[in-house]
C-alpha positions as CSV (number, residue, x, y, z in Angstrom):
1,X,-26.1,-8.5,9.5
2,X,-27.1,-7.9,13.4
3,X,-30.8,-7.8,12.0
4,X,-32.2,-8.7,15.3
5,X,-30.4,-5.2,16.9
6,X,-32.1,-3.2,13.8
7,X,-34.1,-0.5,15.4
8,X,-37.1,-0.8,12.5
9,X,-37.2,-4.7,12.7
10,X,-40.7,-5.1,12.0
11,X,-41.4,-1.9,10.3
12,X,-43.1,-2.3,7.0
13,X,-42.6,0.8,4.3
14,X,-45.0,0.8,1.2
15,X,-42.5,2.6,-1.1
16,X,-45.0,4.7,-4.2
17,X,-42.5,7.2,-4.8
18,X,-40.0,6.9,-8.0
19,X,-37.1,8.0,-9.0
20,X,-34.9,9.5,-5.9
21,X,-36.2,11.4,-3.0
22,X,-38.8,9.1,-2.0
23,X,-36.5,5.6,-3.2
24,X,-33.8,7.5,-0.9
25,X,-36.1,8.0,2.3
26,X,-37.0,4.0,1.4
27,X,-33.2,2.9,1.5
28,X,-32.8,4.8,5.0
29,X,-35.5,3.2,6.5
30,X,-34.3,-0.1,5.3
31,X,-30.6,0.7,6.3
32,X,-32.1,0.3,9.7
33,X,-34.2,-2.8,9.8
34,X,-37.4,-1.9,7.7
35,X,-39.1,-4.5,5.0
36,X,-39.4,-1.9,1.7
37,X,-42.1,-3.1,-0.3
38,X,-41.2,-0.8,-3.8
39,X,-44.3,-0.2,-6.0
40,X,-43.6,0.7,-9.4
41,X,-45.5,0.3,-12.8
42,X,-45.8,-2.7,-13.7
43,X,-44.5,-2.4,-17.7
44,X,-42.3,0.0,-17.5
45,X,-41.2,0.2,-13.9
46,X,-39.5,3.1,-11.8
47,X,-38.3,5.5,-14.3
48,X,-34.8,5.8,-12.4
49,X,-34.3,2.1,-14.1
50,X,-33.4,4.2,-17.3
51,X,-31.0,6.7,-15.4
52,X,-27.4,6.5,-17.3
53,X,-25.1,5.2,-16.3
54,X,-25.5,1.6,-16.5
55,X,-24.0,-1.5,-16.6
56,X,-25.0,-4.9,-17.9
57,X,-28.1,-3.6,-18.0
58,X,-28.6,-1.7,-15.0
59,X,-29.0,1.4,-14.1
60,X,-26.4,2.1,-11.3
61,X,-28.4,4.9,-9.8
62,X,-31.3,2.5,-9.6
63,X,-29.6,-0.5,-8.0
64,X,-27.5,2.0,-5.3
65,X,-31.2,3.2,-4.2
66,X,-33.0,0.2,-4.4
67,X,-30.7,-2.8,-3.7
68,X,-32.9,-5.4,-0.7
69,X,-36.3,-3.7,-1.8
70,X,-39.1,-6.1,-3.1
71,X,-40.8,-4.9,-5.8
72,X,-44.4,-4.9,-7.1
73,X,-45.7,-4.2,-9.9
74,X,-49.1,-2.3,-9.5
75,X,-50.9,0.0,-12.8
76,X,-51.5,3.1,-9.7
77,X,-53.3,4.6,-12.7
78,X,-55.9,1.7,-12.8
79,X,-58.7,1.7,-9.8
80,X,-58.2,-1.9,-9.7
81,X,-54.2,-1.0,-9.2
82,X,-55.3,1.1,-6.3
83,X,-57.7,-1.0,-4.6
84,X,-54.3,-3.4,-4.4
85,X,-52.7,-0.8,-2.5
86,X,-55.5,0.2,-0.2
87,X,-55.5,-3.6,0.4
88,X,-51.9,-3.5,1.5
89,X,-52.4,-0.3,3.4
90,X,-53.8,-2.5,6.7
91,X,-50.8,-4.0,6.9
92,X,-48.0,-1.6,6.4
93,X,-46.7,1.2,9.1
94,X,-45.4,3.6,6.7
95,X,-46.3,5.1,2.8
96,X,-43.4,7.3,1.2
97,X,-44.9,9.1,-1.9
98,X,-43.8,11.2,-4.4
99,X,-46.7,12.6,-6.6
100,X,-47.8,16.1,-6.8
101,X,-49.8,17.3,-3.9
102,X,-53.3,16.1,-4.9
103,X,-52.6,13.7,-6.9
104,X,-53.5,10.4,-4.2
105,X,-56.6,12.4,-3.1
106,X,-57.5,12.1,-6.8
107,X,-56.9,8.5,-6.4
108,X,-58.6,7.4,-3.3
109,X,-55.4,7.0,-1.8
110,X,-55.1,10.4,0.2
111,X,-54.3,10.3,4.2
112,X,-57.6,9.9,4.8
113,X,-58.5,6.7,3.0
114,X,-55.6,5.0,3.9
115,X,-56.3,6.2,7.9
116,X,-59.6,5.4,7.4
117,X,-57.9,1.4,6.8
118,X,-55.2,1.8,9.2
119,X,-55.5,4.4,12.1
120,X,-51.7,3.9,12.5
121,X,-50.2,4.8,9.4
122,X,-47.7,6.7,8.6
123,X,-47.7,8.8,5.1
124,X,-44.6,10.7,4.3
125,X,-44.9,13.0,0.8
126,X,-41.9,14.3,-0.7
127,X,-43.3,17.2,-3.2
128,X,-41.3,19.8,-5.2
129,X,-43.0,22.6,-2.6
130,X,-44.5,20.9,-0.4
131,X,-48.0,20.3,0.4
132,X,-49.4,23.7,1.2
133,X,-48.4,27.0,0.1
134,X,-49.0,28.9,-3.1
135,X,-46.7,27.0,-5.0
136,X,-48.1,23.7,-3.8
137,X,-49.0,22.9,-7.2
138,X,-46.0,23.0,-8.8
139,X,-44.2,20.5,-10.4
140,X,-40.8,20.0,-9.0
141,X,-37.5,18.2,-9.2
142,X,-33.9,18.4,-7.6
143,X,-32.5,20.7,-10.4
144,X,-35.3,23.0,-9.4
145,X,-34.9,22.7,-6.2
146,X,-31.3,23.7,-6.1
147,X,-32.3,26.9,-7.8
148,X,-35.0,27.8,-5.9
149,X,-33.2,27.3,-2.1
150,X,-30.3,29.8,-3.1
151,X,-27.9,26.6,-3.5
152,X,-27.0,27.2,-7.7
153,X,-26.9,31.0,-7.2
154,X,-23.9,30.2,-4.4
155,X,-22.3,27.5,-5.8
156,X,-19.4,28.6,-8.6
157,X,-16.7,31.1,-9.0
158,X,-17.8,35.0,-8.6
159,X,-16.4,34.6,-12.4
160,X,-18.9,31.9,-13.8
161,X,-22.6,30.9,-14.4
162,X,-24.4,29.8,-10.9
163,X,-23.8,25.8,-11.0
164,X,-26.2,23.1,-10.4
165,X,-24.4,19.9,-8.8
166,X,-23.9,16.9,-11.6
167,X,-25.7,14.4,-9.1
168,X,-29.1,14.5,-7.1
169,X,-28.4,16.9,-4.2
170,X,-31.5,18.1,-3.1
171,X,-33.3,14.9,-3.7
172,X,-31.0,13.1,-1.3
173,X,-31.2,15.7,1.6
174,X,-34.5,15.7,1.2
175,X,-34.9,11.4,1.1
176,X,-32.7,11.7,4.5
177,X,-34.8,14.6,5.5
178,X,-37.8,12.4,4.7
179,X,-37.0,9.1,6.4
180,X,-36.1,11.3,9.8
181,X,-39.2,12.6,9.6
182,X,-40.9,9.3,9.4
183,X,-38.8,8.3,12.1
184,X,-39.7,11.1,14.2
185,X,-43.6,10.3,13.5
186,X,-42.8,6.4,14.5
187,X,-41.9,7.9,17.9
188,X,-44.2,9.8,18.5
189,X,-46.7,7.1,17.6
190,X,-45.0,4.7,20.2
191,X,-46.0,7.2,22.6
192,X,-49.7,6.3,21.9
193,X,-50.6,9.5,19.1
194,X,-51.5,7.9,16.2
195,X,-50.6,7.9,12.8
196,X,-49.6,11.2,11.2
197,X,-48.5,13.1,7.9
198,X,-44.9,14.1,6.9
199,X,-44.4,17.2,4.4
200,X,-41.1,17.4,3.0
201,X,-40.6,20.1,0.6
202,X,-37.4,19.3,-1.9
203,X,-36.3,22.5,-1.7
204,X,-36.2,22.9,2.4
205,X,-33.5,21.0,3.5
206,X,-31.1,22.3,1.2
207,X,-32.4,26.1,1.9
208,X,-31.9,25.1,5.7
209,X,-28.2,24.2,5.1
210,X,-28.1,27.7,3.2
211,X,-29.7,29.0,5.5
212,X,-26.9,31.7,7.0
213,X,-27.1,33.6,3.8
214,X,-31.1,34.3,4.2
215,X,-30.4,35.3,7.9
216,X,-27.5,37.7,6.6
217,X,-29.7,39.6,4.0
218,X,-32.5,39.7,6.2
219,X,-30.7,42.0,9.3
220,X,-27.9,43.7,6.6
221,X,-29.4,43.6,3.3
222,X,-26.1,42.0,1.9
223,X,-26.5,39.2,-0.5
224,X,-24.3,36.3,-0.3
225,X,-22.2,36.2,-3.6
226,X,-20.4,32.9,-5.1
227,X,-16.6,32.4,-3.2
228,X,-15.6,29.7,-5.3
229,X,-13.4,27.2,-2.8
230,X,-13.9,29.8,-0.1
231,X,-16.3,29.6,2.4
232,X,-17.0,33.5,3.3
233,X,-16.3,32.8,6.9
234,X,-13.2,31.7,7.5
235,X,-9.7,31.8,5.9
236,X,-7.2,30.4,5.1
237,X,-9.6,27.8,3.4
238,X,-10.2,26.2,-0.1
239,X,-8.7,23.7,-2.1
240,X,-5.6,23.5,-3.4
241,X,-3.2,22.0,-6.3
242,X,0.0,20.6,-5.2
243,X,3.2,21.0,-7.4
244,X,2.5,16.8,-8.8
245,X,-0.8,18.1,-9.8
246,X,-2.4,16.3,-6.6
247,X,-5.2,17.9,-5.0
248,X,-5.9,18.4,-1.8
249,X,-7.9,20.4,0.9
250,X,-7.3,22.7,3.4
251,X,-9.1,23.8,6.2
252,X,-7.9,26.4,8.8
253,X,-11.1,27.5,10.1
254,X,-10.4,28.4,13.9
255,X,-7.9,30.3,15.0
256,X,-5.0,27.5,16.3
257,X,-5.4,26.0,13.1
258,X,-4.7,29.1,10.9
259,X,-1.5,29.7,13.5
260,X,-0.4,26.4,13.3
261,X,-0.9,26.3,9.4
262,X,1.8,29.3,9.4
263,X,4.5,27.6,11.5
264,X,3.7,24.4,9.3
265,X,4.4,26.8,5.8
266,X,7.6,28.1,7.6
267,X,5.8,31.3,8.1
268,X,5.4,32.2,11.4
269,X,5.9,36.0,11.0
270,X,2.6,35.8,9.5
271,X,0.8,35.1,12.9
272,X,1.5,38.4,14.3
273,X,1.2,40.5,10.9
274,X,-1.7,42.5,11.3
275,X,-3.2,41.7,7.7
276,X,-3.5,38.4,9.3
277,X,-3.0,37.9,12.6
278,X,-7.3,37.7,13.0
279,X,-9.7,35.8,11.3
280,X,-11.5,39.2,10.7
281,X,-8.3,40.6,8.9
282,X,-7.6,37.3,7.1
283,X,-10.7,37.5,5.4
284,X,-9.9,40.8,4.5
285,X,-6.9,39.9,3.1
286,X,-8.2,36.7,2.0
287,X,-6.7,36.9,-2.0
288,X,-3.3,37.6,-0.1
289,X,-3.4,34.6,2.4
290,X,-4.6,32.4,-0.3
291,X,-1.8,33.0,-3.0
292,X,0.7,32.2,-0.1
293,X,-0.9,28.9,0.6
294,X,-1.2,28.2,-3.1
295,X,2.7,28.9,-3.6
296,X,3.5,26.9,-0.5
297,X,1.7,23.9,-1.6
298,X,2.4,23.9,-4.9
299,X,5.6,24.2,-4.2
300,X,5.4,19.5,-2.9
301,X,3.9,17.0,-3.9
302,X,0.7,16.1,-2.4
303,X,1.8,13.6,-0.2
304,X,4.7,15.9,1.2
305,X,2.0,18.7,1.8
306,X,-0.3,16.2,3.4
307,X,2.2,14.7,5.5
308,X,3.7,18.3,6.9
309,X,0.3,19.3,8.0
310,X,-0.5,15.9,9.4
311,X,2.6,17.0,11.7
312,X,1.4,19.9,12.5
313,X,-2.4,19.2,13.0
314,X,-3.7,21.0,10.6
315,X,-7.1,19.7,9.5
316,X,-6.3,18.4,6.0
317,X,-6.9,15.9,3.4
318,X,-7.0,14.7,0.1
319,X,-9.3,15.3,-2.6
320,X,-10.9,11.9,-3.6
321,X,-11.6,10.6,-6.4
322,X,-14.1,7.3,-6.6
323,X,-11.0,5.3,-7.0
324,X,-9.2,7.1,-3.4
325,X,-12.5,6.6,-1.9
326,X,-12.4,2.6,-3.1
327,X,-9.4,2.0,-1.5
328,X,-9.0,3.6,1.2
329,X,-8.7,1.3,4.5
330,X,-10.9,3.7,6.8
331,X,-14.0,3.9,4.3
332,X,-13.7,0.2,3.4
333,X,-13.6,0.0,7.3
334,X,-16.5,2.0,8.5
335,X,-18.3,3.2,5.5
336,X,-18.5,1.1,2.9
337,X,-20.7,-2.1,2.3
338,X,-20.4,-4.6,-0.7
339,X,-23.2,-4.9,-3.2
340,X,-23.8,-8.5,-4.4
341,X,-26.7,-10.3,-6.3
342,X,-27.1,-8.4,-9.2
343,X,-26.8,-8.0,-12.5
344,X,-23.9,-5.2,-11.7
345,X,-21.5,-8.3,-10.5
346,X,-19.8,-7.1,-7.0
347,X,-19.5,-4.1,-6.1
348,X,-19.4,-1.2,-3.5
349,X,-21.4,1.3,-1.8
350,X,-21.8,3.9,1.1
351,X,-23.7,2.2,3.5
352,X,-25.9,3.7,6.3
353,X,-25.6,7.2,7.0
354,X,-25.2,6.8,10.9
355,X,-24.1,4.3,12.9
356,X,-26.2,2.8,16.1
357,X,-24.0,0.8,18.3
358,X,-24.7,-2.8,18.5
359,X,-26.3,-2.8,14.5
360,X,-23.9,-3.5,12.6
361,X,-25.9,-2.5,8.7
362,X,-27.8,-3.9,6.0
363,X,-26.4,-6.1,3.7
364,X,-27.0,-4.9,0.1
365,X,-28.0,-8.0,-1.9
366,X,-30.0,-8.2,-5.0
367,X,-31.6,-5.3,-7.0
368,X,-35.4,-6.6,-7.8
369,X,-36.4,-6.8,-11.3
370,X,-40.1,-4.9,-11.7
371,X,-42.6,-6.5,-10.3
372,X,-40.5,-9.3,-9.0
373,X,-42.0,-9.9,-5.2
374,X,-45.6,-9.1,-6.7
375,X,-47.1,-12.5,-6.1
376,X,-45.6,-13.4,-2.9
377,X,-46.1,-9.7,-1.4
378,X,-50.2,-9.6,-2.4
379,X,-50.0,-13.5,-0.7
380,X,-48.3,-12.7,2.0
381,X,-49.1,-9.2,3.4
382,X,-52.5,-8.8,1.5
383,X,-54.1,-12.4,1.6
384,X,-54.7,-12.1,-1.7
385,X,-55.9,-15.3,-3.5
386,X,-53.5,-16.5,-6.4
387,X,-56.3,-16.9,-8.7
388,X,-57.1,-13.7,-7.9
389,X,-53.6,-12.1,-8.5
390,X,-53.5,-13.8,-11.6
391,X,-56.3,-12.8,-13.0
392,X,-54.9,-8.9,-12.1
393,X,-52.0,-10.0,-14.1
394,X,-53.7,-10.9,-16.7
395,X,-55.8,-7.6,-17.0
396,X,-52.7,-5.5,-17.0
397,X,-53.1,-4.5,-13.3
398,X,-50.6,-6.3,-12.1
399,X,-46.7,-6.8,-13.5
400,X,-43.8,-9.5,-12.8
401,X,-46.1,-12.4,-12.0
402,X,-45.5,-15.2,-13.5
403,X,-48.1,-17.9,-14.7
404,X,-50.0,-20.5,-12.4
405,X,-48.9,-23.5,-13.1
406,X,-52.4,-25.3,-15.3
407,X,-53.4,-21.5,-15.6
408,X,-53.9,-22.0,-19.0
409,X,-56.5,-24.8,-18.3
410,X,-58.6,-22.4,-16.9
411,X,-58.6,-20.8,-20.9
């Protein structure tokens, strides 16, 4: 790892936030050079640890989140718990959260207390809606998220329920929407303005990606309905099963694409038919156009289909599974990283979003058991006494520290 090019080297992230959105906006930072130092309760830990499925014992979730975190183990609920943190707070740039809005001020641990420790900090919340608003208050998770931004009530066939995704969607746009954010403050606090609050709503992202069907309702009144595989702007487009019962992807979403998609399927008379000579009558004819692409590329296998419209340039691909996606030589190229060190054996996962020319990644080793890094962590970056850890420990305050050695003398 080119740690030394890492553009956060040096940038420590107190991580209070469980299960995704916050964890996620952690693993960006730390894709890029930051030290994550993951707080979590000290018995039971972050509840993501329990997130199916798992394997030898680990939640596989848990450890793609929060693989090269240190953990503590710190009872928020306890005063004592939160005078730890307000300890660390000096010597951290950044705190992710994830609580309802309110819920540090109840603390003691709202902006203000921890500016009023560090002038520089950063505090970036990830809430269900945000922190103001009327529905500030609200409790909130992806699932609702997707509901409320107009993403379920799109997603599906005009024919079927509207569909939540079976993986956490909104909570990851908003972790990446959350750790640009926090980038964006770092900036602007190298330019000499101080530390600064993030609000990242869980549904906002995802309503900005969605954003086109807002903007049509609000100058036409028409509401955007569910297309299934098509995309309501463009056609030919969708995905498509090929005569092996491969499936693959097609997208003719210009012009030249769509014409050279018709010489491709032998069907050149098609580009100067008026039902679909124009994206504008395509669409209009969109069932049409779509049962002749079906035919043709059911009519091949996959790899036959694939390989004509590779000819032809016509942007196209397979539909991966995780086992495609495994093996393919440009992902196990550029994207993906191996995971070692844990309890998972050695395995693989999508590495940094982006890539930053001369940084070549994190590695991905270890998954930290709760409360693993607490001693060495309060040590370290608080100056806390050992004595004093331990006896933190041994109120409950404090989890994953292991005994002084002669701490039982001191019974």
């Amino acid at each position: 790892m080119s740690h030394e090019a890492a553009p956060l080297k040096g940038i420590r992230v107190l991580e209070l936030g469980s299960m995704y959105a916050a964890p996620t906006a952690g693993r960006m930072l730390r894709d890029f050079g930051a030290e994550v130092l993951k707080v979590e309760d000290p018995v039971t830990g972050d509840f993501a640890r329990q997130w199916q499925p798992q394997h030898n014992g680990l939640s596989i979730g848990f450890a793609r989140i929060n693989a090269g975190k240190r953990s503590l183990g710190v009872d928020l609920r306890s005063p004592r718990g939160r005078d730890v943190v307000l300890r660390l707070a000096p010597h951290v740039d950044v705190v992710v959260e994830s609580f309802r809005p309110g819920r540090l001020e109840q603390w003691g641990l709202g902006y203000d207390a921890l500016r009023a420790v560090n002038e520089r900090i950063i505090l970036t919340r990830v809430s269900g809606f945000g922190q103001t608003g009327p529905y500030r208050d609200r409790p909130g998770f992806g699932t609702i998220a997707e509901a409320v931004s107009g993403y379920a009530f799109l997603n599906g066939w005009p024919q079927t329920p509207p569909t939540a995704p079976p993986f956490g969607f909104a909570d990851s746009i908003a972790g990446i929407a959350a750790a640009y954010g926090t980038a964006m403050a770092l900036f602007a606090r190298e330019r000499g303005e101080g530390g600064r609050e993030v609000d990242v709503a869980l549904y906002e992202p995802l309503m900005f990606i969605l954003g086109d069907a807002v903007l049509r309702y609000s100058v036409s009144g028409e509401i955007t309905q569910r297309q299934g595989n098509a995309s309501g702007a463009a056609s030919p487009r969708g995905i498509y099963q090929a005569g092996d019962g491969g499936w693959l992807s097609i997208a003719a979403s210009s012009q030249s694409i769509a014409m050279r998609l018709f010489d491709a399927m032998a069907r050149p008379e098609m580009k100067t038919d008026p039902r679909f000579a124009t994206n504008a009558a395509r669409m209009q004819n969109n069932e049409l156009v779509q049962e002749v692409v079906r035919g043709w590329v059911g009519s091949m296998s996959r790899d036959q289909v694939l390989r004509i419209l590779g000819d032809a340039d016509v942007v196209a691909a397979a539909v991966n599974d995780a086992s495609d996606i495994a093996a393919d030589p440009h992902f196990r190229y550029r994207t993906l990283a191996e995971l070692t060190g844990s309890a998972l054996g050695s395995g693989i996962v999508p590495g940094p979003v982006l890539h930053l020319e001369g940084y070549a990644g994190p590695a991905y080793d270890g998954v930290p058991e709760v409360g693993q890094h607490t001693r060495e962590v309060l040590s370290e970056v608080a100056g806390m006494a050992a004595e004093e850890v331990q006896n933190l420990a041994d109120d409950g305050v404090l989890g994953g520290v292991t005994p002084l050695v002669g701490a039982e003398d001191r019974l």
